[in-house]
DRENTOR-12585 format. One record per residue: x, y, z of N, C-alpha, C in turn. Coordinates in steps of 0.1 Angstrom, whole numbers, plus 5000, padded with zeros to 4 digits. Layout:
N
XYZXYZXYZ
...
REM end
This chain:
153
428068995658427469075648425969085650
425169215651424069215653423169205640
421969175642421169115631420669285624
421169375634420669505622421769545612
423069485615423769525603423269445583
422769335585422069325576420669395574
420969395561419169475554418169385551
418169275550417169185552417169165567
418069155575417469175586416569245595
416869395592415969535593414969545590
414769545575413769455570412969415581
413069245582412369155585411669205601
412869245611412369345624411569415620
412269575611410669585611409469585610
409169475597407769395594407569365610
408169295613407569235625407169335637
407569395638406969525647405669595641
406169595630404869665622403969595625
404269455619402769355619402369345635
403269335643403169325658401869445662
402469545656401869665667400269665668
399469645662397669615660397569485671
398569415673398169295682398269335693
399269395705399769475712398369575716
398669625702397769755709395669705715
395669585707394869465709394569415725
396069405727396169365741396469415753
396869515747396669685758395569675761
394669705748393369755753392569675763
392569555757391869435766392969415782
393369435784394269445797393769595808
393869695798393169785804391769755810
391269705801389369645809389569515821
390269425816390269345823391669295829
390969325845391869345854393069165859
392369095854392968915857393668895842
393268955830394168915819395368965819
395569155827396569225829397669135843
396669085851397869065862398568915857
398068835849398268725850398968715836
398868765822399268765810400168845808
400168995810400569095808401769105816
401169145833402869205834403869105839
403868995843404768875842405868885834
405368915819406268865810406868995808
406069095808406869275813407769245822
407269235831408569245846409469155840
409169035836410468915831411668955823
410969015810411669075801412869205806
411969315816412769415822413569365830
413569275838414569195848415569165838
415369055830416169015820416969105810
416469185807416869335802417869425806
417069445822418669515828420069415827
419469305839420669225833421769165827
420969225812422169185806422869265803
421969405802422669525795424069585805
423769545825424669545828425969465825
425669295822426869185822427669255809
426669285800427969335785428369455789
428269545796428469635801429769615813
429969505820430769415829430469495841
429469565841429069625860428869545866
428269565877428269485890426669435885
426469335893424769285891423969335901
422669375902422069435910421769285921
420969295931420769235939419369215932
418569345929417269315928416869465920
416569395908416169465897415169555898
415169715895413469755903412369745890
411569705900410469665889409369745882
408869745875408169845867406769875873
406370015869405370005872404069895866
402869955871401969845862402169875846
401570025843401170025827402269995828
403470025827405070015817404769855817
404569745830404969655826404069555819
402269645818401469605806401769625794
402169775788402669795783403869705770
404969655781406269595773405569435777
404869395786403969255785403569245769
402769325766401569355758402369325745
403569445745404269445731404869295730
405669245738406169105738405468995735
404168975740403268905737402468905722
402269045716401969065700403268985692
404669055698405269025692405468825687
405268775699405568685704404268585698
402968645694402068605685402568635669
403068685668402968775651404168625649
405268615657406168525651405768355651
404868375658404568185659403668155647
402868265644401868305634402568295620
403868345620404568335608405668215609
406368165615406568065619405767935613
404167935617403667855611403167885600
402768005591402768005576403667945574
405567985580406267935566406667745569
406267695578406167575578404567505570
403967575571402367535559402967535546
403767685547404467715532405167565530
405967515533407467415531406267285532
405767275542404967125538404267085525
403467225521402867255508403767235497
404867275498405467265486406367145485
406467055497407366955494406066835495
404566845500403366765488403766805475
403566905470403666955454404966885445
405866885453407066775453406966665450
406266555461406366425461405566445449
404066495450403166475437403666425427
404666555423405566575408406466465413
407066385422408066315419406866135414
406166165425405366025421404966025407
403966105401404066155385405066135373
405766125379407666115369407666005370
407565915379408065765387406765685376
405865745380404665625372404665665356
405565795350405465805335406965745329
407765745338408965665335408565495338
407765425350407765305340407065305330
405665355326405065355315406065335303
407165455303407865475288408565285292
409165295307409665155303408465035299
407565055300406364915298406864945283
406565055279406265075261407465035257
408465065264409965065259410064815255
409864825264409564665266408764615259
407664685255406364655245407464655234
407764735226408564775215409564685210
410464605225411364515222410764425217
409964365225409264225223408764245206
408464375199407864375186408964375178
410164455187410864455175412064295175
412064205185412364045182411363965173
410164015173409063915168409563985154
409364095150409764105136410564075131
412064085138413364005133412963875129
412163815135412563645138411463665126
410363685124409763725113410463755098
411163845097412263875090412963755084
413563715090414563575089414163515086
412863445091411963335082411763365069
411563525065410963555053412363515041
413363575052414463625040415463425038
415163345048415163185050414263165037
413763205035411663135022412263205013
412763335011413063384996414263344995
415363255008416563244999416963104988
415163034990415362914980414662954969
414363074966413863134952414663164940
414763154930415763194924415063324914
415563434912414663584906415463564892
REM end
């Protein structure tokens, strides 16, 4: 089942493209000036991706496998480098929000559970305070009602 038949899935692609595409186009540009960021960052993971790409599209396809996949030119393989790599930033980038997100909220957690923990023994100290007052007054009581039962009204 592919992930575009859901709508939160679509969705979430294409945020991520969206958000992707300014990083990319980021990395184009700087690729185009500098000639060791493009050969070394860029089309590596271009060429990898299209290798990997044909590949598969042949095996689910069940054709024969090439011997040797042809390779892209430069821009295409700066290009699909470039977009992979935005992409491949944009997700680590959110990735780690939503783990800041989840750490954040499960401190906010313990907080609230430690909080609870120290106002429930309080109520028990008080609760304990209370008994101890309310034996002293019994025994209190008793004495009284022991002293008035040799009175006669």
């Amino acid at each position: 089942m592919a992930i575009g038949t859901f709508p939160i899935g679509k969705v979430f692609i294409f945020t991520m493209k969206q958000l992707s595409r300014p990083v990319s186009n980021l990395l184009k540009s700087y690729a185009k000036h500098h000639p060791i960021f493009r050969r070394i960052v860029c089309i590596p993971p271009g060429q990898l991706y299209n290798n990997l790409e044909v590949r598969l599209k042949l095996h689910f396809l069940k054709l024969k496998q090439p011997k040797r996949v042809p390779r892209l030119t430069t821009a295409m393989a700066t290009k699909v480098g470039a977009d992979l790599l935005g992409e491949v930033i944009v997700t680590i980038i959110g990735v780690y929000l939503l783990y800041y997100e989840f750490s954040r909220q499960r401190l906010k957690d313990e907080k609230k559970h430690i909080r609870h923990r120290e106002q429930r023994m309080l109520l028990v100290e008080k609760i304990g305070s209370l008994d101890t007052n309310i034996e002293r007054n019994e025994k209190e009581i008793r004495i009284m009602k022991a002293a008035l039962d040799g009175y006669d009204y």
